[in-house]
C-alpha positions in Angstrom: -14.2 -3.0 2.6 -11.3 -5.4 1.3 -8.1 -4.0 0.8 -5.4 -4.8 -2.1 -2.2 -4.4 -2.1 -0.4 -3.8 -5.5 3.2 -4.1 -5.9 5.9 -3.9 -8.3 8.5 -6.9 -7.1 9.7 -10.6 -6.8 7.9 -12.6 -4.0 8.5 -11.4 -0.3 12.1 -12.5 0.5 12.5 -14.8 3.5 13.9 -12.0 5.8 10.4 -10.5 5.5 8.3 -12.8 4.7 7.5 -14.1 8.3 6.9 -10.7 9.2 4.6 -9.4 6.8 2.8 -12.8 6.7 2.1 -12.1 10.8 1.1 -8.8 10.4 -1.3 -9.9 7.7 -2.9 -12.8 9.2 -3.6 -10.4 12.4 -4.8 -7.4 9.9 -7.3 -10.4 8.0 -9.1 -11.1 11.2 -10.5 -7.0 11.0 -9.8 -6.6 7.1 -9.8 -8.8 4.1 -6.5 -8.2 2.8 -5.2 -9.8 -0.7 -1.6 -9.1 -2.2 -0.9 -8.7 -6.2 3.0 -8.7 -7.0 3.7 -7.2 -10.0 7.6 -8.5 -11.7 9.7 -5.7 -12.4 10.0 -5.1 -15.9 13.5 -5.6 -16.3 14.2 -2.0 -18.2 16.1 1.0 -18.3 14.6 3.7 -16.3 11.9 5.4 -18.8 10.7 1.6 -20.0 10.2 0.0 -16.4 8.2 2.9 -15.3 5.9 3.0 -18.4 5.2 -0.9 -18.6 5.4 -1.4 -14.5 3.1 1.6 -14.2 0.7 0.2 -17.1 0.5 -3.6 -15.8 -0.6 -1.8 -12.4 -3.2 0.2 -13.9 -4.6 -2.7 -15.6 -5.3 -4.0 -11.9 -7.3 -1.1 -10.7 -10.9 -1.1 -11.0 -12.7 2.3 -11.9 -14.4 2.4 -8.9 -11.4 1.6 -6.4 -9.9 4.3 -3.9 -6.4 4.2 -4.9 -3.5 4.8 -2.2 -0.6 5.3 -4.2 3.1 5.2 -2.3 5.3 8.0 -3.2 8.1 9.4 -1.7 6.6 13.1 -2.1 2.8 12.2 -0.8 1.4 13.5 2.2 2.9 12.5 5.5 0.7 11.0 7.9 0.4 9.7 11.6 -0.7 6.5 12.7 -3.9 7.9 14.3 -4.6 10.2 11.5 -4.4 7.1 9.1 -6.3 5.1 11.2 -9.3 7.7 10.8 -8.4 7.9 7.1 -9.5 4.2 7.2 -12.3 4.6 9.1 -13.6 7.2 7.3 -13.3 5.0 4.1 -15.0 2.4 5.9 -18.1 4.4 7.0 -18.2 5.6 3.0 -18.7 2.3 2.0 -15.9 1.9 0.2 -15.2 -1.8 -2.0 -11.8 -1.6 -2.7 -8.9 0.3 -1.2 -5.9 -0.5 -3.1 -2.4 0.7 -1.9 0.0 1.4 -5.2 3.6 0.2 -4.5 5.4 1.4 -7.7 9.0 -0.1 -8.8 12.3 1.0 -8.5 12.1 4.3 -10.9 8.8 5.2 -9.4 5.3 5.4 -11.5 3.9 7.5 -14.5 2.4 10.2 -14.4 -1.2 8.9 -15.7 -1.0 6.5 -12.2 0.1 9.4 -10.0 -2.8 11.4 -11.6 -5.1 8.1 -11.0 -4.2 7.6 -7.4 -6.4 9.2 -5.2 -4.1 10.2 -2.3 -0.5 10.3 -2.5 0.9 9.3 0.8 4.6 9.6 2.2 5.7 6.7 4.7 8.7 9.0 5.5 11.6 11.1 3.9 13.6 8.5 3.9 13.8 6.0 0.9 13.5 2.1 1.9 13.8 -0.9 0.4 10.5 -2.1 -1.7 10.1 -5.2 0.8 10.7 -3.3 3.5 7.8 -1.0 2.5 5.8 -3.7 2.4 6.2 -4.8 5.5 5.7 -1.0 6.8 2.6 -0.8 5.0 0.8 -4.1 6.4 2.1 -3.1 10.3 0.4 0.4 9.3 -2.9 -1.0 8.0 -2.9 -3.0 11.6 -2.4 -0.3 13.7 -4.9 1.7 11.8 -7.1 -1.2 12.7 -6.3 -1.6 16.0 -6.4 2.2 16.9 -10.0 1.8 15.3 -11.1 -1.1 17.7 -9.5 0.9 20.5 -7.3 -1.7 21.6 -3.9 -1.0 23.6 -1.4 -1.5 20.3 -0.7 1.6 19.7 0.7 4.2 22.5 0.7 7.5 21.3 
């Protein structure tokens, strides 16, 4: 299974990007794992979404399993993820992508698209700092999966 990583955004800023670039190298060495950033459209609120949302879509294979990021998905836990994944796996899936939308969200053709809406929290964060939640995630998913000692529940 590789796994893609879509978002809508300028380039990792330097406060991140060491982070997100550890947390992917160790989440490579279990997982292909490719990034696709997306530049924000520039527009007022109904505009971005429709052309950010559409230049996503156009990135997504018919076949993938799409994850898509929204602030009103489904909650998860780290182990209940980390089965998600594995489950995925043992399916044979090609492509998980995970969906990062822009700042006034996606349309609703994409929401309709994704296959699982997923929550990180209630809270709202920063688009780079999602990122960097989402790659830590995918390598505790990883690790929980190998049964290593990363992750104390």
């Amino acid at each position: 299974m590789k796994i893609v990583i879509i978002s809508v955004g300028k380039k990792h800023e330097a406060v991140y990007e060491t982070a997100i670039a550890e947390y992917n190298e160790r989440l490579n060495r279990a997982i292909s794992t490719t990034w696709e950033l997306i530049p924000p459209s520039g527009f007022d609120e109904q505009k971005a979404r429709q052309q950010e949302s559409a230049a996503l879509n156009d990135k997504l294979k018919p076949s993938d399993v799409v994850w898509l990021l929204d602030e009103r998905g489904k909650q998860l836990t780290s182990p209940a993820f980390a089965a998600q994944i594995n489950v995925l796996q043992y399916q044979g899936v090609q492509r998980l992508v995970f969906v990062i939308g822009g700042a006034y969200g996606v349309d609703e053709a994409l929401r309709k698209r994704a296959n699982v809406l997923w929550s990180l929290s209630e809270l709202i964060f920063p688009h780079q700092l999602v990122r960097l939640m989402l790659v830590e995630q995918l390598y505790r998913a990883t690790e929980i999966n190998r049964g290593s000692g990363y992750h104390h529940a």
